[in-house]
VOPAGU-2260 file (C-alpha; in pm, 1 decimal, decimal comma):
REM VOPAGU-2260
SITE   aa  ch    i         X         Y         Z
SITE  UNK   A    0    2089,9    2505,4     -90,4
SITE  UNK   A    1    2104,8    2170,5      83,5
SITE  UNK   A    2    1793,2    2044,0      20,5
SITE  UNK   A    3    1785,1    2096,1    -326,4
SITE  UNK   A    4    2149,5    1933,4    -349,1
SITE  UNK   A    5    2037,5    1649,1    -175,4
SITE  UNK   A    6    1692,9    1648,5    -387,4
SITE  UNK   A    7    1910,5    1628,6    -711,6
SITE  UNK   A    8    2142,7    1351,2    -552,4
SITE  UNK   A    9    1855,5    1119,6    -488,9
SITE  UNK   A   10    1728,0    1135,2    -827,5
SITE  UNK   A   11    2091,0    1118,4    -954,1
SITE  UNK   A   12    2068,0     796,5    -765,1
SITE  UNK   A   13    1749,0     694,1    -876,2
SITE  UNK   A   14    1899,7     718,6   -1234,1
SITE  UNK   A   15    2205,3     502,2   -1131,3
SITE  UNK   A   16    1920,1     220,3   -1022,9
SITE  UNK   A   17    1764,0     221,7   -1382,5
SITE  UNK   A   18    2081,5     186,1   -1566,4
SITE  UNK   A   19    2219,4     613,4   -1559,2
SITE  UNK   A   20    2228,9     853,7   -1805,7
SITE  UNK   A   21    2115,9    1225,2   -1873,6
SITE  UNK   A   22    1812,4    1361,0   -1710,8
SITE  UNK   A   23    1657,3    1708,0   -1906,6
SITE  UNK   A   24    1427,5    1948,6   -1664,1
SITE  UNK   A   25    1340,5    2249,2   -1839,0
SITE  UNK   A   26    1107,9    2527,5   -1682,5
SITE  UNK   A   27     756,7    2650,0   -1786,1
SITE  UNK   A   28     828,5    2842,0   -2128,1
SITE  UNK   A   29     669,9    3241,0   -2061,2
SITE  UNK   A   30     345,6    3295,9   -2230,5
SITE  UNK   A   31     287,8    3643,1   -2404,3
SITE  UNK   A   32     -27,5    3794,6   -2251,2
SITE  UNK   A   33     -92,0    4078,0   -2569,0
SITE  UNK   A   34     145,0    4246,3   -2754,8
SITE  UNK   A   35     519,1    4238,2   -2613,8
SITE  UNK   A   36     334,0    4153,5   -2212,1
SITE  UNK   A   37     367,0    3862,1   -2067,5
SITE  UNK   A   38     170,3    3696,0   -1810,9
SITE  UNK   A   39     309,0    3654,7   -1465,9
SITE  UNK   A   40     554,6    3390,3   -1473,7
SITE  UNK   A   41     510,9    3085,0   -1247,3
SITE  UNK   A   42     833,0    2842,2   -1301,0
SITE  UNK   A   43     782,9    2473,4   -1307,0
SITE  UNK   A   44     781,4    2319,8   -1022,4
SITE  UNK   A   45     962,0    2005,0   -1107,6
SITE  UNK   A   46    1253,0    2284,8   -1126,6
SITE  UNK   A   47    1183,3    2486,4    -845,3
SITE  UNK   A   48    1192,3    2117,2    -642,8
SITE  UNK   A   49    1517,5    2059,7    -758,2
SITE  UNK   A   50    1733,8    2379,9    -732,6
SITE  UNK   A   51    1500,9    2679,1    -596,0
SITE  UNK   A   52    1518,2    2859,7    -931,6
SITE  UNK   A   53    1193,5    3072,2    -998,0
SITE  UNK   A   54    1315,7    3265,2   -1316,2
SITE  UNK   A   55    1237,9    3227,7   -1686,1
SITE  UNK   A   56    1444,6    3025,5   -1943,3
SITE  UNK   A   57    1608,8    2750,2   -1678,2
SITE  UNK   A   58    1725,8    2400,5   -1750,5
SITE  UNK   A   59    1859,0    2173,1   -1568,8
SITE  UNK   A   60    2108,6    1867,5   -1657,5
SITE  UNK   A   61    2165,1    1566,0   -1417,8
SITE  UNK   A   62    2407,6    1352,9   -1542,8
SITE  UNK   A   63    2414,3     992,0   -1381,2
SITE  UNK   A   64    2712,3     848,8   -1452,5
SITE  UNK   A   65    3065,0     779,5   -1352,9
SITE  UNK   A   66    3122,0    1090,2   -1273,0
SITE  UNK   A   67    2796,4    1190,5   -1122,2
SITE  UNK   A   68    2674,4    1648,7   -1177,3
SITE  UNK   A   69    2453,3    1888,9   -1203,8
SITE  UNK   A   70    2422,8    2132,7   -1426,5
SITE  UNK   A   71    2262,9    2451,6   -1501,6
SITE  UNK   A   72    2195,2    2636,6   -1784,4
SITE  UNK   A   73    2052,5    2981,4   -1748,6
SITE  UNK   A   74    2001,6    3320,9   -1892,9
SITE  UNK   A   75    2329,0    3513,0   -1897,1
SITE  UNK   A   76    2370,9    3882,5   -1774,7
SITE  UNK   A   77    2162,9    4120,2   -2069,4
SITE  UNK   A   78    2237,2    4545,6   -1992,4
SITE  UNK   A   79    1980,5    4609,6   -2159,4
SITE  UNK   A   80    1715,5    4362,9   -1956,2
SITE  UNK   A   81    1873,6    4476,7   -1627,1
SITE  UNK   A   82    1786,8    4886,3   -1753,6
SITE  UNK   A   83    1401,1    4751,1   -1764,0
SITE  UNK   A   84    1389,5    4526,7   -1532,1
SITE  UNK   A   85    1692,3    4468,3   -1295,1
SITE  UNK   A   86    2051,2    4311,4   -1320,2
SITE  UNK   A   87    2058,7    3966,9   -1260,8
SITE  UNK   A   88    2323,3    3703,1   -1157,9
SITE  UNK   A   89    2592,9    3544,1   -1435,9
SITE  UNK   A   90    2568,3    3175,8   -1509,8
SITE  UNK   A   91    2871,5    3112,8   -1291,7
SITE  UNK   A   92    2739,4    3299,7   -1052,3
SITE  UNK   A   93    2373,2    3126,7   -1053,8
SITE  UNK   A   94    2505,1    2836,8   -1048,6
SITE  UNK   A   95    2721,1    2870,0    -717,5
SITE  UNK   A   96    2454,6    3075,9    -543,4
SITE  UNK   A   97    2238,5    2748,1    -626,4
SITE  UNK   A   98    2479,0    2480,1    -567,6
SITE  UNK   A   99    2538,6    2322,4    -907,6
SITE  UNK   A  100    2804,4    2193,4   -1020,5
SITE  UNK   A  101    2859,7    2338,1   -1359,3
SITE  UNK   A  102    2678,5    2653,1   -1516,0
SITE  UNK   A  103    2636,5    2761,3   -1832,1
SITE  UNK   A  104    2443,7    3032,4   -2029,1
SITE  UNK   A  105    2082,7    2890,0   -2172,8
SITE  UNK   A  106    2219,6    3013,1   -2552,7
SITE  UNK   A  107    2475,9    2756,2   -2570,3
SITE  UNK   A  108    2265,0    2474,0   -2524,9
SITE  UNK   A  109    2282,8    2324,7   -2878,6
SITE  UNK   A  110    2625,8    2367,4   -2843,3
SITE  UNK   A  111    2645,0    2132,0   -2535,8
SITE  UNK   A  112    2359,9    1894,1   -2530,7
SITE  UNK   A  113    2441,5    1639,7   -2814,9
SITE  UNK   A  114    2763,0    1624,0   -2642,1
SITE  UNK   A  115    2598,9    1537,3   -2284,1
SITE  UNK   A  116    2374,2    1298,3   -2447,1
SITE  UNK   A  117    2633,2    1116,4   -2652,2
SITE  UNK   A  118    2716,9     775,5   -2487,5
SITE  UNK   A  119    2404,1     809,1   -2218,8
SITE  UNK   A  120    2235,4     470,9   -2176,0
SITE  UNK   A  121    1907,2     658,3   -2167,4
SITE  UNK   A  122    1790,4    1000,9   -2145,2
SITE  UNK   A  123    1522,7    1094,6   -1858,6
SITE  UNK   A  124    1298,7    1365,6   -1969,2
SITE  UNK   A  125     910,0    1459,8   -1984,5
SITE  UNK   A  126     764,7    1451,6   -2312,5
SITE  UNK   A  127     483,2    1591,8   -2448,9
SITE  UNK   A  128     414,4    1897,2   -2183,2
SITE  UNK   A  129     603,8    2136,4   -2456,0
SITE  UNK   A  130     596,9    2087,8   -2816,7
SITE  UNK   A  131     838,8    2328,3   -2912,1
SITE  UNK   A  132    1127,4    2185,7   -2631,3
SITE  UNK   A  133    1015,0    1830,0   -2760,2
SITE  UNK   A  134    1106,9    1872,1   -3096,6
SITE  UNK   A  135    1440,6    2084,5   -2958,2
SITE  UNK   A  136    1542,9    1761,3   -2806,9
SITE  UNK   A  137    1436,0    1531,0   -3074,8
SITE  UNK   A  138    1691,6    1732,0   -3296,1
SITE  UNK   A  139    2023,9    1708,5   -3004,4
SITE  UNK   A  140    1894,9    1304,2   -3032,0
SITE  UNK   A  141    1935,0    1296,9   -3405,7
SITE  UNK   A  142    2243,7    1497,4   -3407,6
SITE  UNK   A  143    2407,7    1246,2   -3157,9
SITE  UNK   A  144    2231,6     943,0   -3396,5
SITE  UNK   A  145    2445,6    1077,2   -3718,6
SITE  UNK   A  146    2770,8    1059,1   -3548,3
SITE  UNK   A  147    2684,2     704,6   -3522,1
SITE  UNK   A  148    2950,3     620,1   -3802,9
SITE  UNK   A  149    3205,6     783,5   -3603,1
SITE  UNK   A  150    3143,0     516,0   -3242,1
SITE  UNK   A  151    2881,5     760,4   -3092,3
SITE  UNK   A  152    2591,5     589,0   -2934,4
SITE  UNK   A  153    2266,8     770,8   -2871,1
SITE  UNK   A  154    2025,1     683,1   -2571,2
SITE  UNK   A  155    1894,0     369,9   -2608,5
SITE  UNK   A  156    1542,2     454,8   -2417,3
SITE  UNK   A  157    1402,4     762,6   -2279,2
SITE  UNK   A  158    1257,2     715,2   -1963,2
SITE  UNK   A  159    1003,4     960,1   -1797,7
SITE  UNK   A  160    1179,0    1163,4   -1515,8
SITE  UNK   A  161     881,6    1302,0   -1389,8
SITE  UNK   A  162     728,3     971,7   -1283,2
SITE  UNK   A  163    1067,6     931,6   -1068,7
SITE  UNK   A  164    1012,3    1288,6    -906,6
SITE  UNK   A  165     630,5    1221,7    -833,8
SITE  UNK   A  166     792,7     991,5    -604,4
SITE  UNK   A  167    1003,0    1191,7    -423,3
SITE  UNK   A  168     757,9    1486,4    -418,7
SITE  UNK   A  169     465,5    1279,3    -268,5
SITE  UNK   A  170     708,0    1263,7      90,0
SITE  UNK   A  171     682,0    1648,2     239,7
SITE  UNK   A  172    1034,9    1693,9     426,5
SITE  UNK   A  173     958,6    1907,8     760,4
SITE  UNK   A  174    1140,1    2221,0     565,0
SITE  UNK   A  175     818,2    2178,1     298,8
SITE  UNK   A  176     585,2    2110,6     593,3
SITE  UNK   A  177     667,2    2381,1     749,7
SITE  UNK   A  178     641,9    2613,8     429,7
SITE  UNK   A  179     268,5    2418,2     426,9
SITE  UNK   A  180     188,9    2512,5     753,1
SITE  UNK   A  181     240,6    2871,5     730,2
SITE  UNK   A  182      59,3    2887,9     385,8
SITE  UNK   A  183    -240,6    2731,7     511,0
SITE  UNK   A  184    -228,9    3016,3     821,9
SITE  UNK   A  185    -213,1    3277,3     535,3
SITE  UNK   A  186    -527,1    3135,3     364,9
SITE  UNK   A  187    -697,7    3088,0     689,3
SITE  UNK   A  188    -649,3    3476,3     766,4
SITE  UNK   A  189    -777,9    3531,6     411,0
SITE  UNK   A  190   -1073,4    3324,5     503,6
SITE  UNK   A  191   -1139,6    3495,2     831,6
SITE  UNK   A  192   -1107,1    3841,7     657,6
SITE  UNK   A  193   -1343,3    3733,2     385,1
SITE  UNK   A  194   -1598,2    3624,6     616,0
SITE  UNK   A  195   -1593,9    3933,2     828,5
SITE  UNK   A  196   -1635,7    4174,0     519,6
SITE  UNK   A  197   -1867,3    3968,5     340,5
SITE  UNK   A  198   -2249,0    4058,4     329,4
SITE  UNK   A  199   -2546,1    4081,0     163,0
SITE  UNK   A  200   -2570,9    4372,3    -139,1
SITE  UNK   A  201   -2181,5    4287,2    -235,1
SITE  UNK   A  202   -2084,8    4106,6    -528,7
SITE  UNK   A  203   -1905,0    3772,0    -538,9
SITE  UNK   A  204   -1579,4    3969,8    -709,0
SITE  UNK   A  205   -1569,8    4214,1    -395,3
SITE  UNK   A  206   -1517,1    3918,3    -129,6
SITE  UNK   A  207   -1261,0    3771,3    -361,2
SITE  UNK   A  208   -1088,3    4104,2    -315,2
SITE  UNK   A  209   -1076,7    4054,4       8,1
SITE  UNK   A  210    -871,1    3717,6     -31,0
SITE  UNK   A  211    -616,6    3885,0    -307,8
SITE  UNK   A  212    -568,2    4124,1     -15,8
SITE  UNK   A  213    -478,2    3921,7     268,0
SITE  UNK   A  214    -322,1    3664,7      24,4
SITE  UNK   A  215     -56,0    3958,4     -64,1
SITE  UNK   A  216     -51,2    4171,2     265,2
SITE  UNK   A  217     109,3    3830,2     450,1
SITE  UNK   A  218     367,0    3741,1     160,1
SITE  UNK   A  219     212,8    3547,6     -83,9
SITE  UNK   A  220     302,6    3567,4    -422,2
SITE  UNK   A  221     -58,5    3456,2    -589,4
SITE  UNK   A  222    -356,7    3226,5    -501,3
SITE  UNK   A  223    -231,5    2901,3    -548,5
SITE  UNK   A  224    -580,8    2863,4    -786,7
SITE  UNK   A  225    -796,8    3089,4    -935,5
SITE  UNK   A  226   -1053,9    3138,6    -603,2
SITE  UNK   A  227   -1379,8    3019,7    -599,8
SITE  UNK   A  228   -1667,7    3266,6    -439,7
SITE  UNK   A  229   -1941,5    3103,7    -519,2
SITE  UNK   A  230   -2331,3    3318,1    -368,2
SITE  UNK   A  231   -2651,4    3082,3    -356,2
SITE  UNK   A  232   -2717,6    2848,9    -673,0
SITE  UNK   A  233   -2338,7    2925,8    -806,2
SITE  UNK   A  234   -2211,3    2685,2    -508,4
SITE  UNK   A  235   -2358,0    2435,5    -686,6
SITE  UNK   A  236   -2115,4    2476,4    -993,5
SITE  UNK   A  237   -1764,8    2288,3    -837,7
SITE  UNK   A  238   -1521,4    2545,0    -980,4
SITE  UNK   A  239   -1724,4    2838,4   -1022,0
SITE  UNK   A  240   -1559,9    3187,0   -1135,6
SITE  UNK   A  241   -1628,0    3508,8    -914,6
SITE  UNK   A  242   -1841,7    3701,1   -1086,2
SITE  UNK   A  243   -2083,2    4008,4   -1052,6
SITE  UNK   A  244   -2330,4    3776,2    -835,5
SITE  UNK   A  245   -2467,2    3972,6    -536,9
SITE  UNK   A  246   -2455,2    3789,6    -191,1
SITE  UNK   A  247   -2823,2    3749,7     -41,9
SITE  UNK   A  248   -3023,0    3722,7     279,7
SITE  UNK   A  249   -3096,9    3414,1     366,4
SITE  UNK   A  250   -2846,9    3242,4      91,1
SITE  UNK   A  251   -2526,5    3016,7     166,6
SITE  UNK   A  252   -2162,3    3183,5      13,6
SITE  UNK   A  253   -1883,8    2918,8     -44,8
SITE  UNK   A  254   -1551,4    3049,7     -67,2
SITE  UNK   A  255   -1274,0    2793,1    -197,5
SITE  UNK   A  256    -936,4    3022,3    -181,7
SITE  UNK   A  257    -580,6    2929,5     -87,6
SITE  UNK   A  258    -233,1    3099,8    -149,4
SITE  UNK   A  259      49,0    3022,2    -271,8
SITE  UNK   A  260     352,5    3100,3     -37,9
SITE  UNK   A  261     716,0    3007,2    -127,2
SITE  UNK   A  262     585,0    2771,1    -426,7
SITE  UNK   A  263     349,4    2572,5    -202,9
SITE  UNK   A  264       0,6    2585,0    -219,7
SITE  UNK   A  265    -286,0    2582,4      32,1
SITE  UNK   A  266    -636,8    2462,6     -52,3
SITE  UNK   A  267    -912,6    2553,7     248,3
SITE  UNK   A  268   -1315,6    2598,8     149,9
SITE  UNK   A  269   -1555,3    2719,6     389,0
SITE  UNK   A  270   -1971,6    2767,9     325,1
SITE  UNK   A  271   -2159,8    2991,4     550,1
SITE  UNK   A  272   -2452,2    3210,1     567,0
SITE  UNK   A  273   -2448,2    3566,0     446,0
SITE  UNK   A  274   -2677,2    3635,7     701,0
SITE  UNK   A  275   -2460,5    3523,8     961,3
SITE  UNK   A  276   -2729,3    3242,6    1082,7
SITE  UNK   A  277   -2799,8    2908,0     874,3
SITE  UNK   A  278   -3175,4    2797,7     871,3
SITE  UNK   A  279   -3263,1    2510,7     979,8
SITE  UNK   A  280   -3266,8    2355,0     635,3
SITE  UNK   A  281   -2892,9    2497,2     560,4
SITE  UNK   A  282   -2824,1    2373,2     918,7
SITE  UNK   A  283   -2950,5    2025,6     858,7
SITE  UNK   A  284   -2721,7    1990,2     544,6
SITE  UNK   A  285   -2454,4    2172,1     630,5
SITE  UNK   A  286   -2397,9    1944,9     990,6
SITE  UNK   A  287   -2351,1    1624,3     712,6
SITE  UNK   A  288   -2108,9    1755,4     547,9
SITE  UNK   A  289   -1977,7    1821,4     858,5
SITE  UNK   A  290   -1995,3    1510,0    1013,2
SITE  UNK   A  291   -1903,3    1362,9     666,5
SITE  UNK   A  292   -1561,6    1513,8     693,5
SITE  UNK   A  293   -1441,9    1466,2    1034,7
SITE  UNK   A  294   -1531,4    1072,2    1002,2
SITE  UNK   A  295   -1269,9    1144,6     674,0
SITE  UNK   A  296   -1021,9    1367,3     847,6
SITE  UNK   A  297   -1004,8    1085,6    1145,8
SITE  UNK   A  298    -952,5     822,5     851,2
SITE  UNK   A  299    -636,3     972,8     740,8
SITE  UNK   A  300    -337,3     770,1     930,7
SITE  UNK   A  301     -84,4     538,0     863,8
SITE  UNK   A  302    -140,6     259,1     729,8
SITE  UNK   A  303    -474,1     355,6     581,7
SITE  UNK   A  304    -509,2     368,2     182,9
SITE  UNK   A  305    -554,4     669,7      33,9
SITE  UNK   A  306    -992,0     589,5     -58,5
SITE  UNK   A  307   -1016,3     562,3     330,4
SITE  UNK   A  308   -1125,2     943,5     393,2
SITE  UNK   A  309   -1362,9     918,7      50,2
SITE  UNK   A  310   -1527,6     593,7     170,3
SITE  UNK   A  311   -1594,3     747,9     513,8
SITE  UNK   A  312   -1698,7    1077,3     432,4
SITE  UNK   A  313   -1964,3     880,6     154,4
SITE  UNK   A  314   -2096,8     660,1     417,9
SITE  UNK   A  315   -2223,2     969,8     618,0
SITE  UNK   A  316   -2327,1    1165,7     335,9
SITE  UNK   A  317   -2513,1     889,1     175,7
SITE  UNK   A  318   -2738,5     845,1     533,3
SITE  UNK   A  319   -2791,1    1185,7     513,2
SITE  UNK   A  320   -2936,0    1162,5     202,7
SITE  UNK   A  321   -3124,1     906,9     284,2
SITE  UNK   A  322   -3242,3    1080,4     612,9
SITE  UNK   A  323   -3341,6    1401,6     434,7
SITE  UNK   A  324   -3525,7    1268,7     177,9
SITE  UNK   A  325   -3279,6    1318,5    -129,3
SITE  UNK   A  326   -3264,9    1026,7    -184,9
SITE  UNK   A  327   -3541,6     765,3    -155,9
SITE  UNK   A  328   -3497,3     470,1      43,0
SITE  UNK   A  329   -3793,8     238,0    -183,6
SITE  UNK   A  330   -3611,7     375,6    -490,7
SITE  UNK   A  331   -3268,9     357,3    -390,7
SITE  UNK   A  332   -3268,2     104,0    -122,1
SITE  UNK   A  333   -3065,0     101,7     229,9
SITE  UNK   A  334   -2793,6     239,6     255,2
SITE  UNK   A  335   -2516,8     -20,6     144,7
SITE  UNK   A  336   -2740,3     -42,9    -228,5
SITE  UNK   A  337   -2709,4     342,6    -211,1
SITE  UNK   A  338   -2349,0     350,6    -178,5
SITE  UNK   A  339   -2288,8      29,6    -416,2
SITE  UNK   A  340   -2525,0     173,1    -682,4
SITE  UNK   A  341   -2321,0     519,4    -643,7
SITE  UNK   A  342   -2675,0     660,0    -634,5
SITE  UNK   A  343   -2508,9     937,6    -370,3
SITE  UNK   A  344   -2330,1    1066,1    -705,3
SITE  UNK   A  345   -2584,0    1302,4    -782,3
SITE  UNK   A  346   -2560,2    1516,8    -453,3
SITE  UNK   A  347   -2140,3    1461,7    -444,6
SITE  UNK   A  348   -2000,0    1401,7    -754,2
SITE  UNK   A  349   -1617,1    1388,1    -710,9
SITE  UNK   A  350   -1355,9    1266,9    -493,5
SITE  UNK   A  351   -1298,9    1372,8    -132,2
SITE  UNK   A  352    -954,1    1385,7    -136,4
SITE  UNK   A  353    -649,2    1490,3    -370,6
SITE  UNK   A  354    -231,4    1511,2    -302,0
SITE  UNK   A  355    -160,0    1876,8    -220,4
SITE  UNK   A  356     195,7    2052,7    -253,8
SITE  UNK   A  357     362,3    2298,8    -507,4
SITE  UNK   A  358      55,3    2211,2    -694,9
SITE  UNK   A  359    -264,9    2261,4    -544,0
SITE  UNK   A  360    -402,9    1892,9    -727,5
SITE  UNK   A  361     -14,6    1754,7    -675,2
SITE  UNK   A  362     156,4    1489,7    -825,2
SITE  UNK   A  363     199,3    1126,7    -769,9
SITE  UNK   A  364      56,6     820,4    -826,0
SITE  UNK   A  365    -319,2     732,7    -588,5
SITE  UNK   A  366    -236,2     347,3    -694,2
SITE  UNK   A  367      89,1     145,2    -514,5
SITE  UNK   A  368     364,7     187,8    -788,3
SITE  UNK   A  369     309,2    -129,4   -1004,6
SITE  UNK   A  370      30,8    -245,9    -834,3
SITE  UNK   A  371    -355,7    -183,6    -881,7
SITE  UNK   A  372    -416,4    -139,7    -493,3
SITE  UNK   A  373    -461,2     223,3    -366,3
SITE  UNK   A  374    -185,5     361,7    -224,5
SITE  UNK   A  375     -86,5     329,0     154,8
SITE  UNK   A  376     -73,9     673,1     351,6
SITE  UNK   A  377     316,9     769,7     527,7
SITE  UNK   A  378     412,8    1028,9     701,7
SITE  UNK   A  379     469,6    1305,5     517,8
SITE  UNK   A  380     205,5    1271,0     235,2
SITE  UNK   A  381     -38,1    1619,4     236,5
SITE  UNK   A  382    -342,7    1631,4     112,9
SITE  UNK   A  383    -700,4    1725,8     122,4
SITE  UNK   A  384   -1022,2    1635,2     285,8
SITE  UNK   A  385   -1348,6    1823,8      90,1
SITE  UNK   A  386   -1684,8    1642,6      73,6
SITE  UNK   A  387   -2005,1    1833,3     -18,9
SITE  UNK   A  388   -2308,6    1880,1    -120,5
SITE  UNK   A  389   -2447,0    2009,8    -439,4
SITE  UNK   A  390   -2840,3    1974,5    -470,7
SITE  UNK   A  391   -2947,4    2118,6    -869,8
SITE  UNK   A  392   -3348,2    2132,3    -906,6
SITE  UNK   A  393   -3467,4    1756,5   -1002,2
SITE  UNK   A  394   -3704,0    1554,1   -1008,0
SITE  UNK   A  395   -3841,5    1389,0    -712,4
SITE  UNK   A  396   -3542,1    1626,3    -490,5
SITE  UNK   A  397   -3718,1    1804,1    -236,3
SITE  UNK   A  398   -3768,7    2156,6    -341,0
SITE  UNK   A  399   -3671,5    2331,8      25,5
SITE  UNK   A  400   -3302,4    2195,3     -90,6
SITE  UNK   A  401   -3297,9    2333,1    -413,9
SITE  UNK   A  402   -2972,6    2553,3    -544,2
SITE  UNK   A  403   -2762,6    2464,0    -182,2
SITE  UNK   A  404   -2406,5    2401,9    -237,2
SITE  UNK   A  405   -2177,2    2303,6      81,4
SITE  UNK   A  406   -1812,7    2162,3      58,7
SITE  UNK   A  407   -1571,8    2199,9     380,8
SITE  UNK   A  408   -1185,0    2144,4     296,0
SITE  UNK   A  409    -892,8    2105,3     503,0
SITE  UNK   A  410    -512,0    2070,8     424,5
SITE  UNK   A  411    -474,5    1756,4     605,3
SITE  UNK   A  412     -54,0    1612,4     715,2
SITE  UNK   A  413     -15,1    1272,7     768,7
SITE  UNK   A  414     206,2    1275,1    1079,5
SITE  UNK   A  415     373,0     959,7    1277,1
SITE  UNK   A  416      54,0     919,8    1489,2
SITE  UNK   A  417    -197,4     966,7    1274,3
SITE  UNK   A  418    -282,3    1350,8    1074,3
SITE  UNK   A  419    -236,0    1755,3    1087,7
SITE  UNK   A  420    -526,6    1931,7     983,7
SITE  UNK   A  421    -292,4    2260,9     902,7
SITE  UNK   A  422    -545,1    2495,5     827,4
SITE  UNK   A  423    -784,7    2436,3    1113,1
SITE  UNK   A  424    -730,8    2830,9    1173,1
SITE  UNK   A  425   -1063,9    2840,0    1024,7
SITE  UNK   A  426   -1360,3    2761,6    1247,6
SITE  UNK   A  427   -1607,0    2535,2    1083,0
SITE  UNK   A  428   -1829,5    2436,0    1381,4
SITE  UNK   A  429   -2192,5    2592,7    1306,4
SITE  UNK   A  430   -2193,7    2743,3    1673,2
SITE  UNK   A  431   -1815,9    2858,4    1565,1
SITE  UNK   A  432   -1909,2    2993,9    1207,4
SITE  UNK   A  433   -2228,6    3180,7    1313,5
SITE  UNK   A  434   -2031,1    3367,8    1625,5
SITE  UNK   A  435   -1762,4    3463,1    1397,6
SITE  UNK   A  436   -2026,3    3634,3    1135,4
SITE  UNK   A  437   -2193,4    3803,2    1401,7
């Protein structure tokens, strides 16, 4: 339980430097599925982050103040739940097993809060991500407010306490690097497996089996997103779901999958051939994207900001545009006016990169904290590297590239001297992709 102890004392701390008071972290709420189902739970990770609790109907209660604690409030032992579904832990017992200080069952909250907040200089909480736990805390806030006669003070401010996690969650300690590493292997094998079954006649759904498969076999509790198996024209759609698509001869398959393993999350994509050899039209625009991101893999060091990978990986794909004939060079110009018009924005319409972690699009800030600049890469910031190419029927595009959709992702560490690429389990080479398939 250290690192969750000393998780919760840095943010305790934090709290101090902003004047103290009472943070309130409560966990995702469980959503009914149909009837009296619900759909697999997946706890907030703000919680998980802070005290390794994965289980329904969790709070937790920092208190920053003269006497600094932590607090839990959980569900408290039910016979009747533990007949259905297993005995769990008392709230005494919870909270030793995960290091708080006090513990105390989730039904007495309105019995404890107002008295928690009362006096607080400010209370730390997210608004607005659950209406019903919003207007729960509104009403411990006006209870404290109408003992006002009696020398109570209410919070003065409420502060957002997720903007001081996003912080702390950016930095990857080498416990949550590690827990990175070994869910990008996990996705690579699912990736490897995938392209070995994979072939023409199946349907998009039946590779994505394949994933689910691996994905659980090594540990993994879900995919970390829903997975993207995407045959021929779908590739062009960014976040396409698997459907009853068959794979083709002669077609490219994208596959953007990654598990989630001990609440991180990995995010790989790989494109190849269902026939196990590109043509020399998928070969030509496959080797861009290639080139596009290693030039923004090598970008990712130290001292770099965080647009470094996206403004190297457009530089290459706009000259290949250019080269192929997407784009025009008497319409668009050279290749400078191509990439200050953003011209290149029809073939690769996002960003290259995003934070990865216990979310697969992860939290914090791309922009210095109070400052407009982009954010300088550390050591131990994780995140992606995924340019493409996505070529829809238009006019003046060269039919031959018609419906071809390419994007090549890695899980990328930024490490003392320079990066990580953790999932580079998965060959990506075209000499490398087309002996695997055969």
């Amino acid at each position: 339980m250290l690192p969750y102890r000393t998780r919760r004392a840095r943010l305790i701390a934090q709290m101090h430097q902003h004047g103290g008071g009472v943070a309130v972290i409560p966990t995702a709420p469980e959503v009914m599925r149909n009837n009296d189902v619900e759909y697999p739970f997946r706890h907030d990770s703000y919680v998980h982050y802070l005290s390794g609790i994965a289980e329904p109907e969790a709070l937790i209660v920092l208190v920053a103040g003269a006497q600094p604690r932590a607090i839990l409030f959980c569900r408290d032992n039910d016979p009747e739940h533990a007949i259905w579904h297993g005995a769990r832990r008392s709230p005494h017992e919870e909270g030793v097993h995960f290091g708080f200080d006090e513990a105390f069952p989730v039904a007495a909250l309105d019995e404890h809060m107002p008295a928690l907040l009362a006096g607080a200089p400010a209370l730390f909480a997210a608004l607005g991500r659950n209406a019903a736990f919003d207007e729960r805390l509104h009403g411990w806030l006006r209870g404290v407010r109408k003992a006002g006669r009696s020398g109570v003070r209410a919070p003065a401010r409420i502060d957002d306490v997720h903007m001081l996690l996003d912080e702390m969650r950016l930095f990857k300690d080498d416990g949550e690097l590690a827990i990175m590493r070994r869910a990008a292997a996990v996705s690579a094998e699912a990736h490897l497996r995938a392209m070995r079954m994979a072939r023409a006649g199946q349907a998009e759904y039946q590779v994505e089996a394949e994933l689910l498969y691996e994905f659980h076999r090594q540990g993994a509790a879900a995919p970390a997103y829903p997975s993207i198996v995407a045959a021929g024209a779908n590739a062009c759609v960014l976040h396409h779901n698997p459907g009853r698509a068959l794979l083709r001869e002669g077609e490219l398959l994208l596959i953007d999958a990654g598990c989630e393993l001990d609440s991180y999350a990995a995010d790989i994509t790989r494109t190849f051939p269902v026939s196990g050899r590109f043509s020399p039209v998928q070969r030509r625009l496959y080797q861009i994207v290639l080139d596009a991101q290693l030039a923004a893999i090598d970008a990712v060091r130290p001292g770099a900001h965080v647009m470094a990978p996206h403004e190297a990986a457009v530089r290459i794909l706009a000259q290949g545009m250019l080269d192929t004939g997407l784009l025009r060079a008497g319409q668009a110009g050279a290749l400078d006016d191509v990439i200050d018009s953003g011209a290149w924005r029809q073939f690769f319409m996002c960003k290259t990169s995003h934070w990865l972690g216990m979310d697969v699009h992860d939290v914090g800030s791309y922009r210095e904290p109070g400052s407009d600049a982009w954010r300088i890469l550390h050591p131990g910031m994780t995140l992606t590297v995924e340019p493409g190419l996505y070529i829809r029927p238009a006019a003046g595009v060269p039919e031959q590239y018609w419906h071809i959709g390419i994007r090549i992702e890695d899980d990328v560490a930024v490490m003392p001297g320079g990066r990580e690429v953790m999932s580079a389990g998965v060959p990506k080479e075209v000499d490398q992709l087309e002996a695997l398939l055969r």
